[in-house]
mmCIF file of the N, C-alpha and C atoms, coordinates in Angstrom:
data_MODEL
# 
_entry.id   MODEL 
# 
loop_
_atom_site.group_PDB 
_atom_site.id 
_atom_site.type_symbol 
_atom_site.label_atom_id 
_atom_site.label_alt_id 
_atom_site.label_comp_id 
_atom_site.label_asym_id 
_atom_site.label_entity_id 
_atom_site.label_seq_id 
_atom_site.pdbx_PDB_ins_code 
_atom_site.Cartn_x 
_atom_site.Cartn_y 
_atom_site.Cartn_z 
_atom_site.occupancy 
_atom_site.B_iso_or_equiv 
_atom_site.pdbx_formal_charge 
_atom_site.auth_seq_id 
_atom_site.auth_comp_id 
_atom_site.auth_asym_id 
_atom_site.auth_atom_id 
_atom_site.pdbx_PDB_model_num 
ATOM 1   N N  . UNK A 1 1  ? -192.023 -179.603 -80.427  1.00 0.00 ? 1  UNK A N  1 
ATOM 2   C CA . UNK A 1 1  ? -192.322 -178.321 -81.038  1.00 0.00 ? 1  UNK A CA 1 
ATOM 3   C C  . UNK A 1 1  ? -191.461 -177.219 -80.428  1.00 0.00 ? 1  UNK A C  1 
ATOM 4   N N  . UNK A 1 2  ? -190.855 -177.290 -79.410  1.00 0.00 ? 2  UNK A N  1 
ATOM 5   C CA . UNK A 1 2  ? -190.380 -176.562 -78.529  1.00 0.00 ? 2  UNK A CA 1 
ATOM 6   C C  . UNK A 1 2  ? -188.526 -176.168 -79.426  1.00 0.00 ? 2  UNK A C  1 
ATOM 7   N N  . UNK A 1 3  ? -188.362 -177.466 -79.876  1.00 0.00 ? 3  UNK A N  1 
ATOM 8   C CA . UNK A 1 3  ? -187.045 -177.535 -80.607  1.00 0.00 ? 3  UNK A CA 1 
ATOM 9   C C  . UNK A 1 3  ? -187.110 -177.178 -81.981  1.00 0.00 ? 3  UNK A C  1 
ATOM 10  N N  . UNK A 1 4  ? -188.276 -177.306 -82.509  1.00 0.00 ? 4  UNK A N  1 
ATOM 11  C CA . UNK A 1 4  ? -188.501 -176.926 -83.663  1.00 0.00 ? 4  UNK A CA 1 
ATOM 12  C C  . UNK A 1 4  ? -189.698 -176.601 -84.115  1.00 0.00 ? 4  UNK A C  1 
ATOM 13  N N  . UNK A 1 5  ? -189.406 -175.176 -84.821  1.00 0.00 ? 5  UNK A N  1 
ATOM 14  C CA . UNK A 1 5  ? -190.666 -174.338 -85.297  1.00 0.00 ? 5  UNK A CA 1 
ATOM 15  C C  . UNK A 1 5  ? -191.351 -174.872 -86.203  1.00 0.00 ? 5  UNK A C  1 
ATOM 16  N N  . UNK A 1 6  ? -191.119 -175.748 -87.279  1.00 0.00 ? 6  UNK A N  1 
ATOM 17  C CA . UNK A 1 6  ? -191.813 -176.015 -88.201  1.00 0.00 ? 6  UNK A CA 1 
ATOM 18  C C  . UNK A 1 6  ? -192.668 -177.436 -87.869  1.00 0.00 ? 6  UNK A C  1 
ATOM 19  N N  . UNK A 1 7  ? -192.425 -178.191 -86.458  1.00 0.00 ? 7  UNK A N  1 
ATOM 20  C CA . UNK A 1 7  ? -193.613 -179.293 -86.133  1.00 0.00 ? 7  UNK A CA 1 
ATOM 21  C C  . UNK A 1 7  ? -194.831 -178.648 -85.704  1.00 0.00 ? 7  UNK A C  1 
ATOM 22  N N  . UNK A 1 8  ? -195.117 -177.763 -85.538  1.00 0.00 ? 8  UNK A N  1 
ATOM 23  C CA . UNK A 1 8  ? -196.521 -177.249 -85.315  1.00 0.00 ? 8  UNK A CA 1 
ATOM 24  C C  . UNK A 1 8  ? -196.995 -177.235 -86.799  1.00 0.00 ? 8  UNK A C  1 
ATOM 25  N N  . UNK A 1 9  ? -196.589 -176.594 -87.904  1.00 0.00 ? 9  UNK A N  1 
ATOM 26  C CA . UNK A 1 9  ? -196.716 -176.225 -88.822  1.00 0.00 ? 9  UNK A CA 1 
ATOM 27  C C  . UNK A 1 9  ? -196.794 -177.574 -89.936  1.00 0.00 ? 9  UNK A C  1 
ATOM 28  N N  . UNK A 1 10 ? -195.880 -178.453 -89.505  1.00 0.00 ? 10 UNK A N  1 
ATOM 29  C CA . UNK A 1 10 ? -196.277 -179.864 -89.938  1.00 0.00 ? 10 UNK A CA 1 
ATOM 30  C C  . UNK A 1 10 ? -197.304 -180.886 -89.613  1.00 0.00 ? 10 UNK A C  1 
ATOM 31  N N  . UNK A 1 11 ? -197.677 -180.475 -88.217  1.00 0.00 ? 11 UNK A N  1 
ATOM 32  C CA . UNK A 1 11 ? -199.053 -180.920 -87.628  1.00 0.00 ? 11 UNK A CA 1 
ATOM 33  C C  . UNK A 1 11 ? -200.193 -180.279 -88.113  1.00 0.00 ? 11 UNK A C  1 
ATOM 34  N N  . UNK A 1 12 ? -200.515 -179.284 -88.508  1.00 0.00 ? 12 UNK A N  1 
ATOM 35  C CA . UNK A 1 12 ? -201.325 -178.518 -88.990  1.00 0.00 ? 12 UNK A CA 1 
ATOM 36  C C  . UNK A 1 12 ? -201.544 -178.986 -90.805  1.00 0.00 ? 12 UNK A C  1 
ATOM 37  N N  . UNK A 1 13 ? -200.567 -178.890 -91.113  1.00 0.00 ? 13 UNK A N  1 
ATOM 38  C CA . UNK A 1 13 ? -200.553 -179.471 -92.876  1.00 0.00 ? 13 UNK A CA 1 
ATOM 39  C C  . UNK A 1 13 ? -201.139 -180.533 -92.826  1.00 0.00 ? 13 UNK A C  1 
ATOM 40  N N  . UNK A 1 14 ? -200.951 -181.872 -92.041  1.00 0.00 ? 14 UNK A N  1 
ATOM 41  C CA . UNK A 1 14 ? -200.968 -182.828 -91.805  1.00 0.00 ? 14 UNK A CA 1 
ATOM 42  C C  . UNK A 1 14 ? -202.534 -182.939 -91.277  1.00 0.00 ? 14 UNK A C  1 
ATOM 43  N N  . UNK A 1 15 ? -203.061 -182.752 -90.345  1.00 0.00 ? 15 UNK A N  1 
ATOM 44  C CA . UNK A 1 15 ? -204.477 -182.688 -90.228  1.00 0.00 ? 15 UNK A CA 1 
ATOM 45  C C  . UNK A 1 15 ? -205.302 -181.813 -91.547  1.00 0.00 ? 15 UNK A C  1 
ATOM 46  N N  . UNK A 1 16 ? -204.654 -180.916 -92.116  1.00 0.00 ? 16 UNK A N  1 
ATOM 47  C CA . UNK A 1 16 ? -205.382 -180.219 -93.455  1.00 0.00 ? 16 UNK A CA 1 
ATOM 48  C C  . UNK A 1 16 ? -205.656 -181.626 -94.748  1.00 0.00 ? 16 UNK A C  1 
ATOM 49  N N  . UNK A 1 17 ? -204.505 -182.327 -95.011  1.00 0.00 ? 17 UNK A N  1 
ATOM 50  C CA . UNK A 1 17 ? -204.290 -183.479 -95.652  1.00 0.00 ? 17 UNK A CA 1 
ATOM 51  C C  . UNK A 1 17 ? -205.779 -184.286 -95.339  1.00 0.00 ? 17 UNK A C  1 
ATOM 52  N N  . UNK A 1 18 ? -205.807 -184.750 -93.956  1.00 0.00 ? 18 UNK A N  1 
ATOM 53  C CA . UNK A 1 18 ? -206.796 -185.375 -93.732  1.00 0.00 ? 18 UNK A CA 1 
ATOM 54  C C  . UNK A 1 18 ? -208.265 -185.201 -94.101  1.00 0.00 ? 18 UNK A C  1 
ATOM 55  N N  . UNK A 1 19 ? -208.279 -183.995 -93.904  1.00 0.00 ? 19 UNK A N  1 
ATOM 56  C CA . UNK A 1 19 ? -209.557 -182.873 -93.712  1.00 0.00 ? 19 UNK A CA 1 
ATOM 57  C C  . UNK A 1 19 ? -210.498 -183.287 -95.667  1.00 0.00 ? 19 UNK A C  1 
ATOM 58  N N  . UNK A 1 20 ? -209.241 -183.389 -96.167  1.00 0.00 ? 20 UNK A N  1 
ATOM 59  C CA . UNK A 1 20 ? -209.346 -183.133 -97.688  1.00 0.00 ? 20 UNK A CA 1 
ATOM 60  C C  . UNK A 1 20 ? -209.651 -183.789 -98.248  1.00 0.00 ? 20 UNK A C  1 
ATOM 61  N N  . UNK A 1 21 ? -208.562 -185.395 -97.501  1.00 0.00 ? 21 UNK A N  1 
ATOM 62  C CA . UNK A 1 21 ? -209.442 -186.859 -97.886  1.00 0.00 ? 21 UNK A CA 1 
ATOM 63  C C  . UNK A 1 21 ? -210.923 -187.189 -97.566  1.00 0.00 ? 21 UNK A C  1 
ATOM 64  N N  . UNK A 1 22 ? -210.900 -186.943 -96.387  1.00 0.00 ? 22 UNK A N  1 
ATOM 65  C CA . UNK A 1 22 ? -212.582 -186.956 -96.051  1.00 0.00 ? 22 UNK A CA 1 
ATOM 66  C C  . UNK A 1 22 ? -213.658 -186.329 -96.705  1.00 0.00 ? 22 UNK A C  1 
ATOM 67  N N  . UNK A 1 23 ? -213.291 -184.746 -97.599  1.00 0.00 ? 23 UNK A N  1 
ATOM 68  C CA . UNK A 1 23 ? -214.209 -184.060 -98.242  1.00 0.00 ? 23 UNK A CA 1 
ATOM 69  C C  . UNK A 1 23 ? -214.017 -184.775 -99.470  1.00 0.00 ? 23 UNK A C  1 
ATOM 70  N N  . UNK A 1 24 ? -212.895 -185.390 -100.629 1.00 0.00 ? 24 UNK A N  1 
ATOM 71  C CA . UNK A 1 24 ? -212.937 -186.421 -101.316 1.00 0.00 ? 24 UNK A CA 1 
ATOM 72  C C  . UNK A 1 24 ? -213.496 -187.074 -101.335 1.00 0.00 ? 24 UNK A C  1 
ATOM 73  N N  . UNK A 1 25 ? -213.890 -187.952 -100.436 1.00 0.00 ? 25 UNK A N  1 
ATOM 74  C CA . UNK A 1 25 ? -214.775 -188.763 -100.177 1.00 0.00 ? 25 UNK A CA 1 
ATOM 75  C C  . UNK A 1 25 ? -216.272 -189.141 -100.531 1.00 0.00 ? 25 UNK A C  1 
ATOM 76  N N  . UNK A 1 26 ? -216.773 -187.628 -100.485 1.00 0.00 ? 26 UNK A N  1 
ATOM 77  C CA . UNK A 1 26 ? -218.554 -187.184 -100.457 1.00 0.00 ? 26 UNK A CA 1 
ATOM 78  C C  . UNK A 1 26 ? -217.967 -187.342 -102.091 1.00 0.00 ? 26 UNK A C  1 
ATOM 79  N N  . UNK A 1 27 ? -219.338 -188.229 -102.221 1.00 0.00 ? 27 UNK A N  1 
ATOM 80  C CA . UNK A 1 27 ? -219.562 -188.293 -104.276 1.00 0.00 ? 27 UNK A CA 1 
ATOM 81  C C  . UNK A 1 27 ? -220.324 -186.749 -104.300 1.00 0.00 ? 27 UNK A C  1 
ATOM 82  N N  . UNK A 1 28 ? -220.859 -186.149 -103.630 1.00 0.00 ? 28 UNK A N  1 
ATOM 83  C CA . UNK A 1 28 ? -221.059 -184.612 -104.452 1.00 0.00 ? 28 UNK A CA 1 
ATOM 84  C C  . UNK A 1 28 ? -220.108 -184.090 -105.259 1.00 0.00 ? 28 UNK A C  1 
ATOM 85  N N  . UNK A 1 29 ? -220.220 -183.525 -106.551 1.00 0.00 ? 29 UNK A N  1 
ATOM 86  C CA . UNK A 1 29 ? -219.575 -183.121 -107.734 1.00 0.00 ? 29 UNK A CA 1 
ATOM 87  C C  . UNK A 1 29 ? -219.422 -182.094 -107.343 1.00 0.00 ? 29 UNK A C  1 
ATOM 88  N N  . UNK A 1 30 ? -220.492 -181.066 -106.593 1.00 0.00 ? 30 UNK A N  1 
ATOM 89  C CA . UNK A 1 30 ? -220.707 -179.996 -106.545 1.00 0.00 ? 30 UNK A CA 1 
ATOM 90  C C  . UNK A 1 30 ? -219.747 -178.952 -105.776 1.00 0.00 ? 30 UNK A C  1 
ATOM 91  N N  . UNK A 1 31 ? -218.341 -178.949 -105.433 1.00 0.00 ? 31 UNK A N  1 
ATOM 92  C CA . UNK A 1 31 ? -217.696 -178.581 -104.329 1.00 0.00 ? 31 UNK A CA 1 
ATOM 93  C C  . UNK A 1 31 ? -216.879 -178.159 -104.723 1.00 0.00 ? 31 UNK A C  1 
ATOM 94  N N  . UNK A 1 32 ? -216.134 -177.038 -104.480 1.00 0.00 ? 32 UNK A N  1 
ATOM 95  C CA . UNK A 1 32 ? -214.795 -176.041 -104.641 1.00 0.00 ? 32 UNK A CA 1 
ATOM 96  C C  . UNK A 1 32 ? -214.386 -175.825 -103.385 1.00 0.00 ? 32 UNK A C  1 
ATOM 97  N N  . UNK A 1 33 ? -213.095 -176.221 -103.319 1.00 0.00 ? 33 UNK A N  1 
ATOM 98  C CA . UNK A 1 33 ? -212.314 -175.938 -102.012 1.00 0.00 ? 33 UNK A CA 1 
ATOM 99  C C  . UNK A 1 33 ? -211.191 -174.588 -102.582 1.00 0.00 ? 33 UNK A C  1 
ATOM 100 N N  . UNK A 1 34 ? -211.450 -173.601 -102.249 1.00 0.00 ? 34 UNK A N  1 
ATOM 101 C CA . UNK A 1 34 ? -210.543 -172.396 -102.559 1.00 0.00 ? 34 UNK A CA 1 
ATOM 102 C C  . UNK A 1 34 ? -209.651 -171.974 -101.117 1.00 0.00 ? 34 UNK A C  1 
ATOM 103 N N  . UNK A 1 35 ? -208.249 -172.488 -101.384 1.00 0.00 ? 35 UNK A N  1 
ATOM 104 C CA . UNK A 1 35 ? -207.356 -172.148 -100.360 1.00 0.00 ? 35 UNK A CA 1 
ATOM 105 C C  . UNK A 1 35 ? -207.288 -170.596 -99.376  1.00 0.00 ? 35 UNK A C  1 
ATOM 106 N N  . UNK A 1 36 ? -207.385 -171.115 -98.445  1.00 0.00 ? 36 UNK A N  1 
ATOM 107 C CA . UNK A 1 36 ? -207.635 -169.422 -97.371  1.00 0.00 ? 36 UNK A CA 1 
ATOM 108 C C  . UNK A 1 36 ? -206.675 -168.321 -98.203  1.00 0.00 ? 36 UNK A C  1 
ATOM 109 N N  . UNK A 1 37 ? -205.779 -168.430 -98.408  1.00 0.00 ? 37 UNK A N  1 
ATOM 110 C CA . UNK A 1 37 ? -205.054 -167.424 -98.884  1.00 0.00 ? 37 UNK A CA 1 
ATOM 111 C C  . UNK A 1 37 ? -205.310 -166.541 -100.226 1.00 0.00 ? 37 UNK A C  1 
ATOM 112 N N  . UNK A 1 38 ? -206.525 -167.826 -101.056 1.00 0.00 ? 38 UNK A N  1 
ATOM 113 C CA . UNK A 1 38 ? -207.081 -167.057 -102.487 1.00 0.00 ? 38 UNK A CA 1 
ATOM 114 C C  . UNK A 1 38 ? -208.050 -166.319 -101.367 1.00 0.00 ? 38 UNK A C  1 
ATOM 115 N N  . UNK A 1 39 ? -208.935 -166.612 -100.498 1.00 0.00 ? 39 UNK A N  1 
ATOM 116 C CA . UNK A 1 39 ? -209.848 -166.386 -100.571 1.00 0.00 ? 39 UNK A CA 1 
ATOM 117 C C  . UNK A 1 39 ? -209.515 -164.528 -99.408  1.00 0.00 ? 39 UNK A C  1 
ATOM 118 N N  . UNK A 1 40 ? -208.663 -164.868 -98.651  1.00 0.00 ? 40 UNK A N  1 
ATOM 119 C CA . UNK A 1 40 ? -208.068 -163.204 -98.611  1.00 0.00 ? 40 UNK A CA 1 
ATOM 120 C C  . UNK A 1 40 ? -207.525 -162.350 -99.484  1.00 0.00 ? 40 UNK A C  1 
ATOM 121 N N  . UNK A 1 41 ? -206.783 -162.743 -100.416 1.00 0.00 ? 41 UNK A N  1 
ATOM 122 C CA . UNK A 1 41 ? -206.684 -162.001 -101.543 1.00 0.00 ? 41 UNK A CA 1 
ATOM 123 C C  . UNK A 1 41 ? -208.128 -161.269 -102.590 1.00 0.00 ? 41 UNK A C  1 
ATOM 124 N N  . UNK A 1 42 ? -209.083 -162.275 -102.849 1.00 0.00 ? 42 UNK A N  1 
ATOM 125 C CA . UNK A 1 42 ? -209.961 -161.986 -103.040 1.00 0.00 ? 42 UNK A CA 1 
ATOM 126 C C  . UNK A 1 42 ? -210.869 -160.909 -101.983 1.00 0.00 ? 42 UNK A C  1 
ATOM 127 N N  . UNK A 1 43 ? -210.805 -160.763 -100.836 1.00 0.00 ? 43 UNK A N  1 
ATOM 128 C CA . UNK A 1 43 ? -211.531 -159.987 -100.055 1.00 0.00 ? 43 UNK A CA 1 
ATOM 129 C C  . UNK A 1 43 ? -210.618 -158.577 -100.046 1.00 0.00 ? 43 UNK A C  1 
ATOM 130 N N  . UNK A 1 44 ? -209.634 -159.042 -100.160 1.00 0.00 ? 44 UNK A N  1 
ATOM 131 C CA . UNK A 1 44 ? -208.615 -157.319 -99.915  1.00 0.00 ? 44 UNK A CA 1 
ATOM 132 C C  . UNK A 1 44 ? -208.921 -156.726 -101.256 1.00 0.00 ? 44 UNK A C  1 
ATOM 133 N N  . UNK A 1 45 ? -209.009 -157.227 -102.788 1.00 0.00 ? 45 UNK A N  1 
ATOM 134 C CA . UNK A 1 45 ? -209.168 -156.939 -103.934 1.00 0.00 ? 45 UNK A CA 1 
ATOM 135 C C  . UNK A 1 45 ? -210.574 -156.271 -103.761 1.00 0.00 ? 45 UNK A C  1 
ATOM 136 N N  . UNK A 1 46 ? -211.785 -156.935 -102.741 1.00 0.00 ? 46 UNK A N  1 
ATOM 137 C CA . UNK A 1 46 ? -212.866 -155.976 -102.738 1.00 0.00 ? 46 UNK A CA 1 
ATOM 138 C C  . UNK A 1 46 ? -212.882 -154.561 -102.367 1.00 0.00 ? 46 UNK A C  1 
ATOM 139 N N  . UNK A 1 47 ? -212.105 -155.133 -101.007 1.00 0.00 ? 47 UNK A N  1 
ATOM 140 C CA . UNK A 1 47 ? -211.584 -153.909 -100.366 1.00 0.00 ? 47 UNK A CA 1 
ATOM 141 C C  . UNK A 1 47 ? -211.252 -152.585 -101.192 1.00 0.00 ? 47 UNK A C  1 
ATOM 142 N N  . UNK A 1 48 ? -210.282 -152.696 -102.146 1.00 0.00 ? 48 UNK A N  1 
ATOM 143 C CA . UNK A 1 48 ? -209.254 -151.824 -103.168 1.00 0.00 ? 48 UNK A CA 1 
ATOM 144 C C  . UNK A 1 48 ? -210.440 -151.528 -103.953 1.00 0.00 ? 48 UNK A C  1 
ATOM 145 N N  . UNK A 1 49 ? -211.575 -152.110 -104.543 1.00 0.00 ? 49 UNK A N  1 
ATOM 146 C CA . UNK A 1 49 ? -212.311 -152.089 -104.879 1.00 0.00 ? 49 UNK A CA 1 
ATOM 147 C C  . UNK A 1 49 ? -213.638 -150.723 -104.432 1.00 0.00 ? 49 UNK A C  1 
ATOM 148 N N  . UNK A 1 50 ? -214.089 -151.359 -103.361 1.00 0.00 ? 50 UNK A N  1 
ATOM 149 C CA . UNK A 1 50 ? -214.608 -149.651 -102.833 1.00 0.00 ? 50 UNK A CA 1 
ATOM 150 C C  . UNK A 1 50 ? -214.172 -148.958 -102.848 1.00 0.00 ? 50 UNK A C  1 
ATOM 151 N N  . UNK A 1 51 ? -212.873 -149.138 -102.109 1.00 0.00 ? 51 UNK A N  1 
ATOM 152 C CA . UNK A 1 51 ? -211.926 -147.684 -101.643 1.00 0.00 ? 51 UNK A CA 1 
ATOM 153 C C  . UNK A 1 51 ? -211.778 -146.603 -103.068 1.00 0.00 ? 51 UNK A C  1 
ATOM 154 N N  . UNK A 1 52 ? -211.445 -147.467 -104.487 1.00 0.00 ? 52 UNK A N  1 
ATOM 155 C CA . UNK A 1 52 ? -211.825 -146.282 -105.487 1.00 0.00 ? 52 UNK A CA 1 
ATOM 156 C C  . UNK A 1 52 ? -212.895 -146.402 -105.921 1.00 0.00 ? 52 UNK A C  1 
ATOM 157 N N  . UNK A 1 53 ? -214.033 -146.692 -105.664 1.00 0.00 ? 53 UNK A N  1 
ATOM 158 C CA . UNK A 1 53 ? -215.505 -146.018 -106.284 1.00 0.00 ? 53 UNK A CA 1 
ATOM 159 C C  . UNK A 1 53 ? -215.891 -144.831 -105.319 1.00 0.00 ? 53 UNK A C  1 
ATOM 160 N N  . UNK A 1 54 ? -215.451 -144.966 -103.954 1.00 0.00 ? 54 UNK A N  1 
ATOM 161 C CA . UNK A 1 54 ? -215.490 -143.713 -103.016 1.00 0.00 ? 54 UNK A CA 1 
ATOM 162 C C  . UNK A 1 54 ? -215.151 -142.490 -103.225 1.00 0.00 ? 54 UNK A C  1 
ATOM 163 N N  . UNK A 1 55 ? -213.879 -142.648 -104.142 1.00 0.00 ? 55 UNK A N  1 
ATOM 164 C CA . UNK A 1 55 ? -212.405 -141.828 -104.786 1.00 0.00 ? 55 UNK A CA 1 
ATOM 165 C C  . UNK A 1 55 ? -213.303 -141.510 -106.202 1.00 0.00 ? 55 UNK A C  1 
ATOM 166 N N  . UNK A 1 56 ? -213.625 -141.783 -106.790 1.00 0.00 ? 56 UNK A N  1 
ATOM 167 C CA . UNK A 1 56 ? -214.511 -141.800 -108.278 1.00 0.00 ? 56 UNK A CA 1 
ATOM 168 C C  . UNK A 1 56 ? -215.437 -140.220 -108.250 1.00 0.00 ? 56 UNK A C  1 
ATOM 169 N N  . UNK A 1 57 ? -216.086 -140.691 -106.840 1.00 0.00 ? 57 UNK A N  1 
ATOM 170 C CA . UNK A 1 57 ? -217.477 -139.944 -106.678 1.00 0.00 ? 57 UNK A CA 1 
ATOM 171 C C  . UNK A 1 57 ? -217.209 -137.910 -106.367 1.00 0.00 ? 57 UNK A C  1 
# 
């Protein structure tokens, strides 16, 4: 990792991979996996969200 920046970043993908098979796994139907990055986008959109109903008033 020391020689190269992107083996941390490949170790990390790589245990995510795993993570995914295992939640595959469970026969529950019931499950949505929403990638961290929707799910900050979605929170900053709340964010923008108050900030003009504050602005409204």
């Amino acid at each position: 990792m020391a020689k190269n920046a992107q083996a941390a970043e490949f170790l990390l993908i790589k245990e995510r991979i795993v993570a995914f098979n295992e939640m595959a796994k469970n026969p529950s139907k019931d499950k949505i996996i929403i990638p961290y990055e929707t799910s900050e986008f979605i929170g900053g959109l709340s964010v923008i969200k108050d900030f003009l109903r504050k602005n409204e008033k």
